[in-house]
N, C-alpha and C positions, 0 to 999 in steps of 0.2 A: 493522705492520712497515714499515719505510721502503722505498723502493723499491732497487733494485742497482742503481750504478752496474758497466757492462762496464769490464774490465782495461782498462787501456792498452795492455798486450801482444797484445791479441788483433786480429787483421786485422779491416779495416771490411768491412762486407758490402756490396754492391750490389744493388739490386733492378732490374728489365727498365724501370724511371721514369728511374732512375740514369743506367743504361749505355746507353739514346738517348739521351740530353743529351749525356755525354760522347764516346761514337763518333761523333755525327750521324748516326743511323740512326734508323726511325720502329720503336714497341714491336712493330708486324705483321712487321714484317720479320727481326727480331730471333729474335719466337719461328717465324717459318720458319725460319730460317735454323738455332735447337737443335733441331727436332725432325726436320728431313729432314738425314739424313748429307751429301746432297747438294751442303749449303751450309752445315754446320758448319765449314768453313776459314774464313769470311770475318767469325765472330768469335770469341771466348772462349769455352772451352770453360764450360760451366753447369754446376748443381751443384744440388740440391735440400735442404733441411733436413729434419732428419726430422719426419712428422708434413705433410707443408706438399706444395704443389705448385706454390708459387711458384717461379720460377730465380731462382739467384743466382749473383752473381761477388765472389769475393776482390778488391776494389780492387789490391793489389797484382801479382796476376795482369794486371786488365785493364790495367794503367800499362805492365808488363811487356808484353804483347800490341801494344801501339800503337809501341812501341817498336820493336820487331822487324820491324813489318807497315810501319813508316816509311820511305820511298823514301831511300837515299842520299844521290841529289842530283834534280833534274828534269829530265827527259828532253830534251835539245835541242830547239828547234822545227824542225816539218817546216817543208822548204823546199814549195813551190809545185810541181804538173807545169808542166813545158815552160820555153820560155826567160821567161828574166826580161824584165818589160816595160820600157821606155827609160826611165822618171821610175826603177826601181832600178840600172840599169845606170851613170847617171849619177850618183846619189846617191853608188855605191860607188867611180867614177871620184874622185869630189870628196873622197871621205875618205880613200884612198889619197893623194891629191895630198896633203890636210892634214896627216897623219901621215907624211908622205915629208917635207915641210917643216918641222914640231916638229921632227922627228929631227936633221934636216943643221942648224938652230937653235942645239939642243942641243948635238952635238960642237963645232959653231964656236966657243962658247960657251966649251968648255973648253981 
């Protein structure tokens, strides 16, 4: 009997090899994070086959997952405590003047 090929309608399955490559998480961390509820948010919810005790993910769930867990935009950079030291004070003196100059350039221009 030749072997079956799987429908093409049917979702890809992931296994815990998969889904560290693709998130960038190591396989230990993985199955912490399904089996203590603790830290089930910070991936995909798993799924078992019957018979098996391996975890598995719906590809399209995890693609869906990443999605969602993907930041916006990137969080502005923190500024420094306390005052800014002289070599930035004057950097930002100097780009001011630059872009005060482009500008009054520009209108003349037109």
């Amino acid at each position: 009997m030749p072997p079956v090929a799987p429908p093409a309608d049917l979702p890809r399955i992931l296994f815990i090899e998969q889904l560290a490559q693709l998130i960038g998480k190591t396989e230990t961390t993985i199955r912490t994070c399904a089996t203590n509820t603790k830290y089930a948010h910070l991936i995909p919810r798993p799924f078992k086959l019957p018979h098996s005790r391996r975890l598995c993910w719906y590809e399209c769930d995890v693609l869906q997952w990443i999605e969602s867990t993907r930041p916006a935009e990137p969080p502005p950079p923190r500024r420094p405590r306390g005052r800014p030291t002289k070599a930035e004070q004057l950097s930002r003196a100097r780009w001011a003047q630059n872009t005060a100059a482009q500008a009054s350039a520009k209108g003349g221009e037109q």
